[in-house]
C-alpha positions, 0 to 999 in steps of 0.5 A: 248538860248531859241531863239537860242534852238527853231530856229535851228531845224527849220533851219535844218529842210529847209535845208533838204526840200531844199536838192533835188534843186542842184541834181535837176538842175545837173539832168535838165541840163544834161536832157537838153544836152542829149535831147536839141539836140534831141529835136531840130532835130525832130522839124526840121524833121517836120518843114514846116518854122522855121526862126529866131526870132521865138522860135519854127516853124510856120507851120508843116508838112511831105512835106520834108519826102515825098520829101525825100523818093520821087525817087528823094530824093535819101535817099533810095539809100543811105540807101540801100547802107549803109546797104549793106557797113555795113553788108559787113563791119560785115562780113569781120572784124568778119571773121578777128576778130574771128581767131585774136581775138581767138588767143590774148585770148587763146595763150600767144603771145609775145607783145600781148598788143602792137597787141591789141594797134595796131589795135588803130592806125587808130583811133590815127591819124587825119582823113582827112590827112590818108584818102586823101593819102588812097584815092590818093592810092585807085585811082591809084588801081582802088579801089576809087568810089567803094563798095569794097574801102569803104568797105575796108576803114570801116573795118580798122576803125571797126577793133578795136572794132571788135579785143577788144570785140572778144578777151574780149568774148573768154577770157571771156569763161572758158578754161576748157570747151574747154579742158573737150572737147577735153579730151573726144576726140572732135578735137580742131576744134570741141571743137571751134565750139561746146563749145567756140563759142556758149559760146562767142557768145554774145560778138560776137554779140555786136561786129558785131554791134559796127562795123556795126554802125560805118561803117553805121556813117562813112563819112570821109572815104566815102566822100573821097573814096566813092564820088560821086559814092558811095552814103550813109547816112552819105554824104546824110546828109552833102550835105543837111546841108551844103546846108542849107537843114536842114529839109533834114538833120533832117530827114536823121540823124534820119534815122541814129539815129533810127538803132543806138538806137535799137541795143545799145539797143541790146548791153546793153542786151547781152554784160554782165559784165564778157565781158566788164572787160577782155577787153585789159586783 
């Protein structure tokens, strides 16, 4: 009994020092997963050789930043035209989304969660077999290999996330607002421009960049309605990969990654609680 009495508390003593091993090895495997990949395309960005069996790269360098950046590397042009497609995507999908967004908040329109669920179309089917007949279409219009057709093609992608987040901003703003607006006597329109749009503007906001960054990753619809006239990021990437380039690659998918991380930085500061719980509400 004594035996027994005396080695127990030690027992539960190691179990408690040895609590932290299993939460720690969950917490360095998704490290791991999240930073692995990570990890991996920077050493690619700054490797001169790097071949199998080797662990890590035998030289370093920046002699593929200079190529790429070079007036040849044709990574400026396709960074100036993704820009461009994407600030394009933003204006176009906001000036719909506004209206429609307003619209599924404030009124009680009929079927409203089937509209809300409409605008996921685009994203329930397979890519590839609607982009090959939207760019067969685009072809016969005079709409394939230009800035207006890819940007159309980006705004039926962004279209979801800008119709959802919008409608979620203005349900969001409390409809008493608007209504002490108008009792005062400001017209509707005044009362929209005045009270809900400044109140739902940070959704507004998120919602710009989630679409912005979706057409600035976009590539399928690029690939088959942009190309070969069209040149942006997302098609410089698979070129290079594909090629074997993988330094080339490495760098054109951080030049994508850097945008992406600063404005989700963006998002998590302003797309607050109330926002994201009246989304599909």
């Amino acid at each position: 009994m004594s035996i027994l009495s005396t080695s127990a508390p030690r027992l539960s003593g190691i179990g408690l020092d040895l609590w932290w091993i299993p939460r720690a090895a969950v917490l360095g495997l998704l490290a791991f997963v999240i930073f692995g990949p990570l990890a991996n395309l920077a050493l690619w960005a700054v490797a001169e050789r790097w071949y199998f069996p080797h662990a890590l790269p035998l030289d370093y360098g920046f002699s593929y930043w200079a190529r790429v950046f070079s007036p040849r590397g044709n990574a400026m042009e396709s960074l100036a035209n993704s820009v461009f497609v994407a600030m394009l995507t933003v204006i176009v999908a906001t000036a719909l989304a506004i209206p429609a967004g307003y619209a599924l908040a404030r009124l009680k329109l009929p079927f409203r969660a089937v509209i809300l669920l409409a605008f996921l179309i685009p994203q329930a089917f397979p890519n590839l077999p609607v982009y090959v007949n939207v760019a067969r279409l685009f072809y016969q219009i005079g709409l394939n290999g230009t800035i207006a057709g890819v940007v159309l093609v980006h705004v039926t992608h962004g279209l979801v996330y800008a119709v959802w987040i919008t409608t979620a901003a203005f349900a969001a703003v409390d409809e008493e607002l608007e209504q002490a607006a108008r009792s005062v006597g400001a017209s509707a329109l005044r009362a929209f421009r005045d009270v809900t749009l400044p109140l739902a503007a940070p959704g507004l906001l998120a919602s710009a960049i989630f679409v912005f960054l979706e057409s600035l990753d976009e590539f399928t619809g690029s690939y088959f309605v942009g190309a070969p006239d069209v040149n942006l990021l997302p098609l410089l990437l698979y070129t290079s990969s594909a090629g074997g380039n993988y330094q080339v690659a490495s760098i054109t998918a951080l030049l994508l990654l850097i945008p992406s991380i600063a404005f989700m930085l963006v998002v998590e500061r302003f797309l607050k609680s109330d926002v994201l719980s009246k989304v599909g509400h």
